[in-house]
KOLSE-156621 format. One record per residue (C-alpha): x, y, z; residue in three letters. Coordinates in pm, whole numbers. Layout:
<rs>
+--------+--------+--------+------+
!      u !      v !      w ! type !
+--------+--------+--------+------+
!      X !      Y !      Z !  Ala !
...
+--------+--------+--------+------+
</rs>
This chain:
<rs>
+--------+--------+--------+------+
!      u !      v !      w ! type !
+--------+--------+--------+------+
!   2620 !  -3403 !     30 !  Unk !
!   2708 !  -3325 !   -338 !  Unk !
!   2323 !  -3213 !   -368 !  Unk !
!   2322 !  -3009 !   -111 !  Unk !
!   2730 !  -2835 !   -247 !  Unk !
!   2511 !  -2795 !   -557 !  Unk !
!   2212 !  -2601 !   -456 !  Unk !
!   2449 !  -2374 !   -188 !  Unk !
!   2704 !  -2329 !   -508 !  Unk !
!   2334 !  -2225 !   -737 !  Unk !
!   2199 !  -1969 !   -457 !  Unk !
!   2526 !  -1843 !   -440 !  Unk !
!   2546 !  -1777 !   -842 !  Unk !
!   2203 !  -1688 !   -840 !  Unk !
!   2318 !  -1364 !   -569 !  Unk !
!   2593 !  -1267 !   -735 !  Unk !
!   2427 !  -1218 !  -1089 !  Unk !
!   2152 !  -1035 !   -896 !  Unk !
!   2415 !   -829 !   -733 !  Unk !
!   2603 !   -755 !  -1015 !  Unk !
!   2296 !   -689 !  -1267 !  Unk !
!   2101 !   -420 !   -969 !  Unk !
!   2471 !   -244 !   -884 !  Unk !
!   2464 !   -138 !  -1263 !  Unk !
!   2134 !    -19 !  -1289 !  Unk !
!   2192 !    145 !   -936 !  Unk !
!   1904 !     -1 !   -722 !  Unk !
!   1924 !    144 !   -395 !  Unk !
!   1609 !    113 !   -221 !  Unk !
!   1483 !   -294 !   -137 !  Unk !
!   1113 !   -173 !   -365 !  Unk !
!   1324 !    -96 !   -618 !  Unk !
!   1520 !   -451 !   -636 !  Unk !
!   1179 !   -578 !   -547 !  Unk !
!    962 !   -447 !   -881 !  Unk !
!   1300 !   -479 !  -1111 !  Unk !
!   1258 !   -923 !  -1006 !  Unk !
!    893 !   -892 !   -982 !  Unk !
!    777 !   -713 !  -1261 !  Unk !
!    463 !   -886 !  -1234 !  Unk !
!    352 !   -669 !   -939 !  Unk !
!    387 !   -343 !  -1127 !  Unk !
!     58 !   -146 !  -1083 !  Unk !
!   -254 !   -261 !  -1307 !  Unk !
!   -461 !     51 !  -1172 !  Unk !
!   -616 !    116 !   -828 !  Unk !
!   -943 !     30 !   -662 !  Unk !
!  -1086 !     97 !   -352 !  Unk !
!   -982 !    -81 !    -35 !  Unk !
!  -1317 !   -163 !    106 !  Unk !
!  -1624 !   -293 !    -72 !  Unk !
!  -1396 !   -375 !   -338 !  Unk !
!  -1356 !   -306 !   -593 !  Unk !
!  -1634 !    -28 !   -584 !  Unk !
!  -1637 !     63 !   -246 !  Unk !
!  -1982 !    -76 !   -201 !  Unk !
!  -2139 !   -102 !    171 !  Unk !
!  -1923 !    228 !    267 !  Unk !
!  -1906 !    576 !    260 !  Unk !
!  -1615 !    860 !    289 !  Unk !
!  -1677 !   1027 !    621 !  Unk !
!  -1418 !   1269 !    628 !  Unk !
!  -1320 !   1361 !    324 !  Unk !
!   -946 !   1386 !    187 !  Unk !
!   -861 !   1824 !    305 !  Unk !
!  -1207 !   1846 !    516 !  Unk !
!  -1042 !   1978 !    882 !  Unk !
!   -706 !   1943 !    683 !  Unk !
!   -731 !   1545 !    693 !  Unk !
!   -427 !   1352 !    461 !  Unk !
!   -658 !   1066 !    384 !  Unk !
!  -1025 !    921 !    341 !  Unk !
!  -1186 !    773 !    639 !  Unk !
!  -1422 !    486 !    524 !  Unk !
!  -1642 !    400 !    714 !  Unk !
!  -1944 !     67 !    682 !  Unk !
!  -2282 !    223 !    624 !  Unk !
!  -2393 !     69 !    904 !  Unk !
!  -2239 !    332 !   1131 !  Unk !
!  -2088 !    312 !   1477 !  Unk !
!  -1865 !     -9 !   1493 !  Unk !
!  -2084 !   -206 !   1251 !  Unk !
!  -1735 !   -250 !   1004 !  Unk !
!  -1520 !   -339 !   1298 !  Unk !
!  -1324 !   -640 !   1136 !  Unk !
!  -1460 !   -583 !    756 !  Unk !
!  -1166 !   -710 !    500 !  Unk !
!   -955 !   -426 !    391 !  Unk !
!   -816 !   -502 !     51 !  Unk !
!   -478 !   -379 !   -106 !  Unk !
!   -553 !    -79 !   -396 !  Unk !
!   -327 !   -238 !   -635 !  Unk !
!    -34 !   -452 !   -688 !  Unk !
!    263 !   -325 !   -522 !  Unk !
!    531 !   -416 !   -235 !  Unk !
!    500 !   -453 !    140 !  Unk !
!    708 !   -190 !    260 !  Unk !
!    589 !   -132 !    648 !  Unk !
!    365 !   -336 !    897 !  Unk !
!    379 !   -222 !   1247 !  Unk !
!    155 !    -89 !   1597 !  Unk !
!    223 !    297 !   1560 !  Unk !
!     59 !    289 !   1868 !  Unk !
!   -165 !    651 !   1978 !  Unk !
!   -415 !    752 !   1744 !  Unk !
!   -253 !    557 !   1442 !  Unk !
!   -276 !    189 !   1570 !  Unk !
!   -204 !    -72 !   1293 !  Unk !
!    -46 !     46 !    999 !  Unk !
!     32 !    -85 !    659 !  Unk !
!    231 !     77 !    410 !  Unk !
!    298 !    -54 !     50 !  Unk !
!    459 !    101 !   -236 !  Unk !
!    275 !     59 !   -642 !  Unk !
!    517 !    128 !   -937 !  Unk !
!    335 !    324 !  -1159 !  Unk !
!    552 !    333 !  -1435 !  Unk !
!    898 !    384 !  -1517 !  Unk !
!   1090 !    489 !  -1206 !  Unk !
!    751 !    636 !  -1074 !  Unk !
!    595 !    522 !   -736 !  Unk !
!    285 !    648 !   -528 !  Unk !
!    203 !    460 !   -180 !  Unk !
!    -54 !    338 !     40 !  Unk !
!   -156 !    354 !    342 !  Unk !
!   -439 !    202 !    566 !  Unk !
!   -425 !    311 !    950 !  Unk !
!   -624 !    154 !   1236 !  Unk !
!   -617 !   -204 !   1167 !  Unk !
!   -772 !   -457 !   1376 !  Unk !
!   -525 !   -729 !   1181 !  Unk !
!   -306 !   -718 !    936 !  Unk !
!   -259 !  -1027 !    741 !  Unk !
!     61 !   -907 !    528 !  Unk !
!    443 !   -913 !    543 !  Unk !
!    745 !   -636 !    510 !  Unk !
!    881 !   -759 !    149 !  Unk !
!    615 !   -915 !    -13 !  Unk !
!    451 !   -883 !   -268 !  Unk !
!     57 !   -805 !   -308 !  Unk !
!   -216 !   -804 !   -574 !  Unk !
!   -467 !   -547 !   -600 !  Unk !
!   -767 !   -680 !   -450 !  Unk !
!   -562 !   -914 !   -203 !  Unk !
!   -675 !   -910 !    123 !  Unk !
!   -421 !   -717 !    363 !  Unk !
!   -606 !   -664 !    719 !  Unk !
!   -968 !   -603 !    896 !  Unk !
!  -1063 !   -286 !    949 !  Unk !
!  -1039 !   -160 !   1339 !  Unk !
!  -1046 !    131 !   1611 !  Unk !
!   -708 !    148 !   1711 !  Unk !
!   -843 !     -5 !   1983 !  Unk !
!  -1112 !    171 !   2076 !  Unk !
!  -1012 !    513 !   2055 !  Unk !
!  -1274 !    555 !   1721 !  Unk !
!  -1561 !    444 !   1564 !  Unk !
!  -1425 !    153 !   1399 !  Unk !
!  -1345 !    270 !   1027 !  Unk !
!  -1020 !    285 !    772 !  Unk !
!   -814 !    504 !    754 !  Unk !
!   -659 !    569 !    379 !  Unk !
!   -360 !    820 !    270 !  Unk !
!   -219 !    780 !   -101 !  Unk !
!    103 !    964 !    -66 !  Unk !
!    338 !   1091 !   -406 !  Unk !
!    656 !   1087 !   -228 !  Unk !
!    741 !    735 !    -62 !  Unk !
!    881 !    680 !    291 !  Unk !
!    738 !   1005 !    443 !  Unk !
!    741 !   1005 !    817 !  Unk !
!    400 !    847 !    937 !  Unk !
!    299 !   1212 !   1070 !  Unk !
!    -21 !   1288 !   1243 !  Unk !
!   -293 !   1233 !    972 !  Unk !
!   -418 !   1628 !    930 !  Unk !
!   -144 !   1917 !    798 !  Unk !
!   -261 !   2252 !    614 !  Unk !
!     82 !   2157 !    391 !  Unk !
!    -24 !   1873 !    183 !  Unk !
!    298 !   1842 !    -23 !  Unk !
!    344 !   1498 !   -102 !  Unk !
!    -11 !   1385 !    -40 !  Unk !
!   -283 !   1297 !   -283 !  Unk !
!   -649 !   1315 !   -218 !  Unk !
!   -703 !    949 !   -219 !  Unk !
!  -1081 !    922 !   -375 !  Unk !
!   -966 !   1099 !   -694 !  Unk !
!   -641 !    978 !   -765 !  Unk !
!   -850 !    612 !   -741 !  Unk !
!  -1109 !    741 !   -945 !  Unk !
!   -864 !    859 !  -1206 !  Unk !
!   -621 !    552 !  -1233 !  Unk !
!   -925 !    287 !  -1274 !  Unk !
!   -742 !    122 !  -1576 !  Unk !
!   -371 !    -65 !  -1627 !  Unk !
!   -162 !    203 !  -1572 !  Unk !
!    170 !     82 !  -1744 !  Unk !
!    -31 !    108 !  -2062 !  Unk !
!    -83 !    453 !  -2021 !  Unk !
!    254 !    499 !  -1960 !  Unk !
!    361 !    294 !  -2253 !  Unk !
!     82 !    491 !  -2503 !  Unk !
!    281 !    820 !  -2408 !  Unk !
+--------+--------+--------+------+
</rs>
């Protein structure tokens, strides 16, 4: 009994210094509590989601702005449904911040967030799952595998769907907009953040 007093009374200690220390700092949002604990999954650049790290065994078939498209659709070189349930691997270290059926055209979605520095965030997201082999609030290392690419059942070609957006917890939207505020082109902002990115931030 006095064990179990003890490690209630510790939790309970534990909470309030957590509290206490993310009330002054004025941590609002659960990444935000998440990365200030877990400093370990701060972003150590990006790599591709399939093939990875290089993206070998696939090619971009529609093109981040081609017909107005938000993302990169990857697709196996094999063609037709050749990649149906090929591993789909997180970009980079970051935080689990959505897994759900969007149903329609979207299927399987996961969403995670990667602190790029100080108080700066970009997220992820990979659309028509077959699986998805993660959880809202945890954590995730680049390369870790997060799903198997799918056809959101069966309205596609099997292939992934990827959208890196600059402005965190946009609605999910409908994958092609002429406005792409808030959207980068996925391909070069991976090309461009190859290396650990807190030490770039640092160098500055």
């Amino acid at each position: 009994m006095k064990k179990i007093l003890l490690t209630l009374f510790s939790v309970l200690c534990v909470a309030i210094v957590v509290g206490s220390l993310t009330n002054q700092i004025n941590l609002t949002e659960p990444h935000e509590v998440f990365f200030y604990l877990n400093q370990e999954y701060n972003a150590e650049g990006f790599d591709f989601p399939v093939g990875s790290p290089n993206a070998i065994g696939y090619y971009n078939a529609q093109k981040f702005g081609k017909n107005n498209h938000l993302g990169d659709d990857w697709n196996g070189t094999g063609g037709g449904n050749t990649d149906l349930g090929d591993d789909v691997f997180s970009v980079a270290n970051g935080y689990v911040s959505e897994v759900y059926d969007a149903g329609g055209g979207w299927g399987n979605i996961v969403r995670i967030i990667h602190k790029t520095g100080q108080d700066n965030y970009v997220e992820s997201l990979y659309a028509h799952l077959e699986t998805m082999n993660v959880k809202v609030g945890e954590g995730i290392k680049k390369g870790a595998l997060l799903g198997a690419i799918g056809n959101a059942g069966g309205i596609y070609w099997a292939h992934l769907h990827l959208e890196i957006r600059n402005e965190i917890g946009l609605e999910l939207g409908g994958g092609y907009s002429s406005n792409k505020e808030g959207y980068l082109d996925p391909t070069k902002f991976i090309e461009g953040n190859r290396k650990v990115m807190w030490k770039k931030v640092r160098s500055n």
